[in-house]
N, C-alpha and C positions, 0 to 999 in steps of 0.2 A: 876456514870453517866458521860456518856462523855463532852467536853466541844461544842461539834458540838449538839446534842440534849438539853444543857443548852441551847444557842443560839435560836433553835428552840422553845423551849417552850415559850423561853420571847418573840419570834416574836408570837405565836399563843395568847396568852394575850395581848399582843398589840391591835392586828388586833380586836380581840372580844370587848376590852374595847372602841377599837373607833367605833366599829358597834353595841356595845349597842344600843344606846340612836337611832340607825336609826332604827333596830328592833321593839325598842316600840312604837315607830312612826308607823308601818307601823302595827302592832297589831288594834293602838287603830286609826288606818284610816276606819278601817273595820266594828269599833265597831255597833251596832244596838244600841247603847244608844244615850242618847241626851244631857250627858256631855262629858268631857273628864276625862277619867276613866280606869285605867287597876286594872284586865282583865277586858276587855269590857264584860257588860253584856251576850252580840249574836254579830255573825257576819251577817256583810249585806254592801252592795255597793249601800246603799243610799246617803252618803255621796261623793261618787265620781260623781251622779247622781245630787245631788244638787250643786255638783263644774260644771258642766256642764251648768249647768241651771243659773249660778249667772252670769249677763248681767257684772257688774260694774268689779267683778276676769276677767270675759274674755276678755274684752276690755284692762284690763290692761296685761293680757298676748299678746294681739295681740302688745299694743304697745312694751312690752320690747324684745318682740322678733325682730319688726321690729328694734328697737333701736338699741340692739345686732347687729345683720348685718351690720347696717348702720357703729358702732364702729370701728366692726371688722375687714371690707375695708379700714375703714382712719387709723387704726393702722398699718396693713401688707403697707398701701402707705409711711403711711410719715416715719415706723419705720426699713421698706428695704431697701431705700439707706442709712440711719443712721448706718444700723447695717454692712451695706457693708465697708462705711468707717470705721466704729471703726474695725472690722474685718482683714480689705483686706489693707488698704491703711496706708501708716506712713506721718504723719503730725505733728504740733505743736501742743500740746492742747488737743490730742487725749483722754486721759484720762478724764480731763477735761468735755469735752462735755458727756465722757460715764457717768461719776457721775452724771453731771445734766438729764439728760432725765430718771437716776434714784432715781432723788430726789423728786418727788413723792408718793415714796412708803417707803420713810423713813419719812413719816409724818401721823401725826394719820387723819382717815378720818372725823374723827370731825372736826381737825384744817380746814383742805383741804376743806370740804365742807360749813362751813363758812367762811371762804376766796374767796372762789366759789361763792357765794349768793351776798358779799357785791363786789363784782367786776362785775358782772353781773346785778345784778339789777340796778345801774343808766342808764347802756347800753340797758335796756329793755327785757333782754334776759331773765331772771328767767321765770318757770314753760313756758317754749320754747322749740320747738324743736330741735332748735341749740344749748341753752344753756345745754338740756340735753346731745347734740351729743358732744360736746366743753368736757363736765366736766367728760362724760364716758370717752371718746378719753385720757384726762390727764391721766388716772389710767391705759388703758389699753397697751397704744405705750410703756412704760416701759416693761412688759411682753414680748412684739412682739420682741422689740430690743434684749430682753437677750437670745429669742430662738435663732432669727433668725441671731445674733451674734458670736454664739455655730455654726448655721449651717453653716455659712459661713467659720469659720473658722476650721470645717473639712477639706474642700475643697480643694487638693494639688493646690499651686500655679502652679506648674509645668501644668499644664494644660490649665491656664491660657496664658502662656507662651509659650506653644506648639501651642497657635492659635494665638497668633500676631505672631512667628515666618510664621505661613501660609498666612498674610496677613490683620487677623484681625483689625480692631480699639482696643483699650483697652473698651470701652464703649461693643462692639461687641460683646466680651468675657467674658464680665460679664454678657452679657442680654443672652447668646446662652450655655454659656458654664456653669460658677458657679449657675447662676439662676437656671437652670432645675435640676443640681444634689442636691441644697440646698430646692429645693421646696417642702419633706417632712418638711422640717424646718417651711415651711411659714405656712402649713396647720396645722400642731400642733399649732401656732402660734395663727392661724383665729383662731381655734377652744377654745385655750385660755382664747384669749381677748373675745370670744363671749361670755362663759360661766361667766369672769370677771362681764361685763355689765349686761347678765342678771343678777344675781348676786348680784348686788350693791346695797345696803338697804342705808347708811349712808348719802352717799353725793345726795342722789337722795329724801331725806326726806326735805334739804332744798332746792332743785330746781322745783321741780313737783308745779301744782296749784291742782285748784279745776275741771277742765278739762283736765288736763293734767298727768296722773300717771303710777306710773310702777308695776308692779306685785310683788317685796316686798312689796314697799309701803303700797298697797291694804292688803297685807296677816297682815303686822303689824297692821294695822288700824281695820281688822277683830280681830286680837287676844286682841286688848285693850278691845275690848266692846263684844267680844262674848267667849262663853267655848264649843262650839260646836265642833266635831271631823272633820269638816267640813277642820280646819286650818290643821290639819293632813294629811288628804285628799289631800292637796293643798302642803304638805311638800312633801308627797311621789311623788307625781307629780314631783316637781322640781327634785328631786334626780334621778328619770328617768330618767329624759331629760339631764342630767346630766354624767350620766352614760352613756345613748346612746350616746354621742356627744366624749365622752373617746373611748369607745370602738370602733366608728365610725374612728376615727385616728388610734388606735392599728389595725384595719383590714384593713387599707388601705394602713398605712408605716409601723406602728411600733412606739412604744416611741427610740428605740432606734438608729435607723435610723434618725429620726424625729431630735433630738439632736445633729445629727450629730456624733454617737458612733457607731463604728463596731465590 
């Protein structure tokens, strides 16, 4: 056997063993039983029909979705000119400041979301809208900066450079020129940090109240006290939307454009 179909093979066992466990997911979403059980007794879309139906799952998907967005705007703002300097620009410190806006994500979210909690709650903000926008925001501007970082730093300087020679400002030539060619960056970027946010079970377990939740939250707190295929139902959902939101990027740049790779 050659060593190009060894290769092969060990990727098609890869790929299966990490698309198991979504498969029997989405088997036992279908099931017509009333535990969770494979094989499922019967198939049936009652349990998509009761995800519909459940007031307290939908309101928590209305909020993480609005939340999502809301994230995924403040990370592409405050994480664009971030990734522009660390990218474009030589200063002191450069390095520096890149470690910190990724030190974030070198912390467990246990640590991170208890840290979250007891910093926000004297300030009033726990189970908030702000504190949820605040603590998603923390997790997600790292991501945005390290795309949108890559995409900037595609970008020939010499271009930059061809439009102040024409008159431009330097501000000019970043808003006219890098900006628009780097802008599959940003939108892999949003789409990202959107799916980051929605996403987020860990640090959103100590900030949510008892009015205030996100659609993890909701799905954990259903899988504690219920065995119903229902949470199933509610898996394959995400993984959709999930999937839509990938492939929504690959058809509209490309991952590999997106990253700034030709």
């Amino acid at each position: 056997m050659r060593p190009g179909w060894v290769l092969r093979l060990a990727a098609i066992c890869g790929y299966a063993l990490l698309l198991a466990p979504a498969l029997l997911v989405c088997a036992i979403s279908f099931s017509a039983g009333d535990f969770l059980t494979f094989p499922p007794p019967g198939l049936s879309l009652r349990w998509y029909a009761a995800l519909v139906s459940n007031a307290e799952l939908m309101a928590a998907l209305r909020n993480s979705a609005v939340l999502a967005a809301v994230v995924a705007v403040i990370a592409l703002l405050a994480g664009g000119p971030a990734a522009y300097a660390i990218a474009r620009l030589d200063f002191p410190g450069r390095g520096a400041i890149a470690g910190f806006l990724a030190a974030p994500l070198l912390l467990p979210t246990l640590v991170l979301g208890l840290a979250l909690l007891l910093a926000l709650q004297p300030v009033k903000l726990a189970a908030t809208w702000p504190g949820l926008v605040l603590a998603h925001a923390m997790v997600a501007i790292p991501f945005a900066v390290r795309i949108m970082t890559t995409a900037f730093g595609a970008v020939p300087k010499d271009l930059e450079e061809a439009a102040w020679t024409l008159g431009a400002t330097p501000f000019q030539a970043a808003l006219r020129v890098t900006l628009p060619i780097a802008a599959p960056g940003a939108i892999a970027a949003g789409a990202l940090c959107f799916l980051v946010s929605f996403d987020e079970t860990v640090i959103s377990l100590f900030l949510v109240g008892p009015r205030l939740s996100t659609l993890p939250v909701e799905m954990f707190r259903y899988a504690e006290n219920r065995t119903d295929p229902l949470v199933a139902a509610l898996a394959m959902t995400l993984i959709i939307v999930a999937l839509a939101v990938v492939l929504l990027v690959e058809r509209l740049v490309g991952f590999t454009r997106a990253v700034g790779r030709n």
